[in-house]
N, C-alpha and C positions, 0 to 999 in steps of 0.2 A: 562465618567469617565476614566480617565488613572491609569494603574495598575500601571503605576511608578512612580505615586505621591501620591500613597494613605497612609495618615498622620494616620488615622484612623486605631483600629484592624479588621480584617479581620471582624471579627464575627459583629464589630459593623458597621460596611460598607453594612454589607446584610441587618440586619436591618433596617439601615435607608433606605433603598431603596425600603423594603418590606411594609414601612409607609407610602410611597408615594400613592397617588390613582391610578397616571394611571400605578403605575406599578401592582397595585391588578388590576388593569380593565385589563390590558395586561394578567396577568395568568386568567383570565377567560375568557380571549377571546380562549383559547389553549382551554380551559376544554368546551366551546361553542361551540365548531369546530371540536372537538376530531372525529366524524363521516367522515368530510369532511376532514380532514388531514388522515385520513384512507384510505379513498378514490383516494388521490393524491399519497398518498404513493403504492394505487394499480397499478395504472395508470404510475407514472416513472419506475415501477418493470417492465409492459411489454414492456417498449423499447429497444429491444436489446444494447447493450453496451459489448462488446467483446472488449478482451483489441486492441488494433490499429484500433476501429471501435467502436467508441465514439460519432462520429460526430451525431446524430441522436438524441440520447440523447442531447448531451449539445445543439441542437438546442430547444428540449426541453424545455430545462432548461431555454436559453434564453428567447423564448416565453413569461415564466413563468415571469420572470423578469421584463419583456417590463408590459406586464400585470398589475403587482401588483403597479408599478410607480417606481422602481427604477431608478438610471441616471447611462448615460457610459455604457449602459450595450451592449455585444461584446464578439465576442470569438477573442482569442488571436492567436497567430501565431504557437502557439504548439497545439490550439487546448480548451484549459481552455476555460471556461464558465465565466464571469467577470459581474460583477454589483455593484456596488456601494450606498450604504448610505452613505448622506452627513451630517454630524454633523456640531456644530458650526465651529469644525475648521479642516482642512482636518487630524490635526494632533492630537495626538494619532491615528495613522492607525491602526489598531485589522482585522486581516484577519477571518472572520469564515469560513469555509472549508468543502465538501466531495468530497469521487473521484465518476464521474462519470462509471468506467468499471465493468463490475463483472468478475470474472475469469471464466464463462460459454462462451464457444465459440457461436458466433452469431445465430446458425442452432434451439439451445434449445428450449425446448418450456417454456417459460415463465408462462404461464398462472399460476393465483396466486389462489388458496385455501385455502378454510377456512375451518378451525377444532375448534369449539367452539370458543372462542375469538379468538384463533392462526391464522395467516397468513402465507402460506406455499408455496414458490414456489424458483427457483433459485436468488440468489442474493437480497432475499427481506430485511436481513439485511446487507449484505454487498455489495452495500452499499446504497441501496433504502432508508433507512429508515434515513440517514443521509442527503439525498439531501432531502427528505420528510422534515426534522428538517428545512432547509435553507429555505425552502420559507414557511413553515409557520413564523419561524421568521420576515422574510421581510413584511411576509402580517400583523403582529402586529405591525410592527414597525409604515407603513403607515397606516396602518387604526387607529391606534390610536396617528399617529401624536407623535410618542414620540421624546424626543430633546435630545439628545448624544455633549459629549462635544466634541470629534473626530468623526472618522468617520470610518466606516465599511465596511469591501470591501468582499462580497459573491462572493468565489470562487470556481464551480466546476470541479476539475482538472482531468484531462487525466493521465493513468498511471502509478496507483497504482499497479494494480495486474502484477507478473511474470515479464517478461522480459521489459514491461511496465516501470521497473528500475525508479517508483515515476519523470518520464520526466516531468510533467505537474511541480511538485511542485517544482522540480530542475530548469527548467524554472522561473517560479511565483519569487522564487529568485535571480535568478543567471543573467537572460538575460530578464525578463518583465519590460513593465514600471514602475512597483510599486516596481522593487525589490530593492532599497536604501531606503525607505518608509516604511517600515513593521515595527509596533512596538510588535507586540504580536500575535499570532496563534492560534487559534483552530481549531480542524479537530473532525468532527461527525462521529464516523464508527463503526460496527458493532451494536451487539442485546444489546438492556437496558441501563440502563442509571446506571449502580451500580459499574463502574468501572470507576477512573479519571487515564488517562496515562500520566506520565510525561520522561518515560524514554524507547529512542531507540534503539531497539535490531537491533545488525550487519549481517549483512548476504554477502556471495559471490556465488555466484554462477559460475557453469562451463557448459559447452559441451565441451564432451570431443571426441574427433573421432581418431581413430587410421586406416588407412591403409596397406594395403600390397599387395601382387603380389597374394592370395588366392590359391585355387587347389584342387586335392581332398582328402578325409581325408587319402586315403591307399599314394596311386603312390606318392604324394604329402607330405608325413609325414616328418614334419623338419619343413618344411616351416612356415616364420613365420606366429601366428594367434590374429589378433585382438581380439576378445575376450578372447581368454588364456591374455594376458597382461593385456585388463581391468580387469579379475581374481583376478589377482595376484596386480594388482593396489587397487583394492575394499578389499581385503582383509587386505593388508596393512594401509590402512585406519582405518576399523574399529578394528586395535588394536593400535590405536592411544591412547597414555594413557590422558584421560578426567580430566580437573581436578575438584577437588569436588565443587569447587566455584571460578571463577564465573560459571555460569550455560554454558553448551556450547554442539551441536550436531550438527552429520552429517547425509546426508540421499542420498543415492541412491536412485532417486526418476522415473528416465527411462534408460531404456535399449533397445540400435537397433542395431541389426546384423544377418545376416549370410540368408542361402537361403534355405539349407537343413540338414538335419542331418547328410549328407556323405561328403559334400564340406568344406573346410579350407575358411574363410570370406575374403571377399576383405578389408571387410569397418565394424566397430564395432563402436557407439557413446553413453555413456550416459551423463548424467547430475547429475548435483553433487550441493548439498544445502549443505555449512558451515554457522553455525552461535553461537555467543558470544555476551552474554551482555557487552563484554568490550573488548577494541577495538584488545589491546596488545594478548588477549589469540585468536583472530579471526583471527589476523596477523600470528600468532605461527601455527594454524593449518592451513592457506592457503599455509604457505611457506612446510609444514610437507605434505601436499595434492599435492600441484606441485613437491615436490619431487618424492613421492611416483609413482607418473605417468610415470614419464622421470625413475625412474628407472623400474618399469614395462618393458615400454618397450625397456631398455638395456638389460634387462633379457630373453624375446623374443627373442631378435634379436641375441642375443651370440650366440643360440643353433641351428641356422641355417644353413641352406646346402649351401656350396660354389656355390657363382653363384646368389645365393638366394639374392633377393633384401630386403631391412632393411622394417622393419612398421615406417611408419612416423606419428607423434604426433601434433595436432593439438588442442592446450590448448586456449579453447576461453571462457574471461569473460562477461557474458551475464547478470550479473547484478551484482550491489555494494551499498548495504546500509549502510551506517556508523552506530556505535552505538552515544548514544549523550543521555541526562537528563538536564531539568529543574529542577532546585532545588527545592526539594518540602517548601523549603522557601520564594521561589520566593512568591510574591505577587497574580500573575496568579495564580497558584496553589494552592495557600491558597482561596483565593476568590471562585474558583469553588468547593476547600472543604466545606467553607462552607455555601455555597448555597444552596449545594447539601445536607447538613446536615439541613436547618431552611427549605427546601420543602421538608424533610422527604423519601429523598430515602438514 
């Protein structure tokens, strides 16, 4: 079915679909398996997936794919996981999606426990439990032969998490084969199924590193010090005036510097999270955030001793997510509301 021809109201599209038999044999195939899609979903949690060390998993993933009888299935050049359902006709393309990385670095111990129903271990739902979602899909699809008017492309992408900068999905559209081809998206991530997201929240991120010529704190006083300027940078930030709406924050989220408690720093580096549901007020504080740095450290560097060499500022963006929204009119949108509404979550 293509969501850009549906003639029908949302509500009465789920229905008829929900009349259908193999689409009731399809939801009880889910509810017949519920042990063993638990079981898969244990099983993708313990394979490490650190973000730029992915590979392991999405060969996984392939594996899994080869397996269930999809076609085309391949990791791509950034690394994505690819497989393909062939409908009757390649077109309406509908990507469904999760990222392969978890934001735990590779050394973790995965191992996954169980506390009454709960499943407890790192990254089990972000985003285990969304690649778990993709192949069970796949394996209803072929085990019950069902016939799609377009066709479906299971993508698990590289990426998501931190500096990661969503590459795999930036990819998938921007430079993959399929990216002139995509009619519509879905992405599986995170815990439960009680939340439909239609709208992109922005985000920029920094490291920011300042150096200097360092010294000690007595003999050496004047000189300039990386960390007094990130100081005076961080504090200027957070009296950045917010405004009440759109929603929008900032986070000093690490700090590196200095050697001891008596020496002036050579080298000082944090990182910096800006973000804004909209795009104009995420621009306002990135420019208000680059500001504030560069005069940091003009302010440093004034009160220094002749002779004394300046702190040099090295402002690097290390990631950029746009904000962005699907219309909750859109057709997409409406359809997964009410699906989500006649299967009672």
């Amino acid at each position: 079915m293509s969501t850009s021809s549906v003639k029908l109201s949302p509500s009465q599209v789920i229905q008829d679909l929900l009349s259908l038999a193999e689409v009731r044999e399809a939801l009880g195939f889910f509810q017949k398996r519920a042990d063993a899609i638990t079981e898969e979903h244990i099983r993708i949690c313990s394979v490490p997936a650190s973000p730029f060390g992915e590979q392991e998993r999405a060969e996984y993933l392939r594996a899994k794919f080869v397996e269930i009888g999809l076609q085309d299935v391949r990791l791509d050049s950034e690394g994505n996981c690819l497989a393909l359902w062939r409908g009757d006709a390649q077109s309406p393309l509908m990507v469904v999606s999760a990222h392969l990385d978890t934001v735990f670095p590779g050394n973790t111990d995965f191992t996954v426990k169980r506390s009454d129903k709960r499943l407890l271990a790192p990254g089990i739902s972000d985003d285990g439990c969304g690649l778990a979602a993709l192949i069970a899909i796949a394996q209803v699809l072929v085990a019950k032969q069902l016939r799609t008017s377009g066709s479906i492309l299971f993508v698990g992408t590289v990426g998501e998490e931190g500096e990661g900068n969503l590459r795999g999905v930036r990819h998938l559209f921007t430079g993959g084969e399929w990216a002139n081809q995509i009619d519509s998206f879905l992405s599986f991530d995170g815990p439960g199924v009680d939340r439909i997201t239609n709208r992109a929240l922005g985000s920029r991120r920094y490291r920011v590193t300042m150096t200097g010529p360092g010294g000690h704190s007595w003999g050496d006083f004047g000189t300039p010090n990386p960390v007094h300027a990130l100081g005076r940078a961080i504090s200027s930030l957070v009296s950045y005036p917010l405004p009440k709406s759109p929603r929008t924050t900032f986070n000093i989220g690490k700090i590196i510097g200095g050697e001891s408690v008596n020496s002036i720093p050579s080298e000082a580096t944090m990182e910096v999270d800006l973000r804004s549901s909209e795009e104009g007020e995420l621009q306002r504080l990135d420019a208000y955030f680059r500001r504030a740095v560069l005069q940091a450290a003009e302010q440093e560097n004034s009160s220094r001793k002749p002779g004394d060499s300046q702190l040099l500022v090295a402002l690097d963006l290390v990631g950029e997510r746009p904000t962005g929204q699907t219309s909750p009119n859109s057709p997409l949108v409406e359809l997964a509301l009410e699906a989500s509404r006649a299967l009672g979550v």
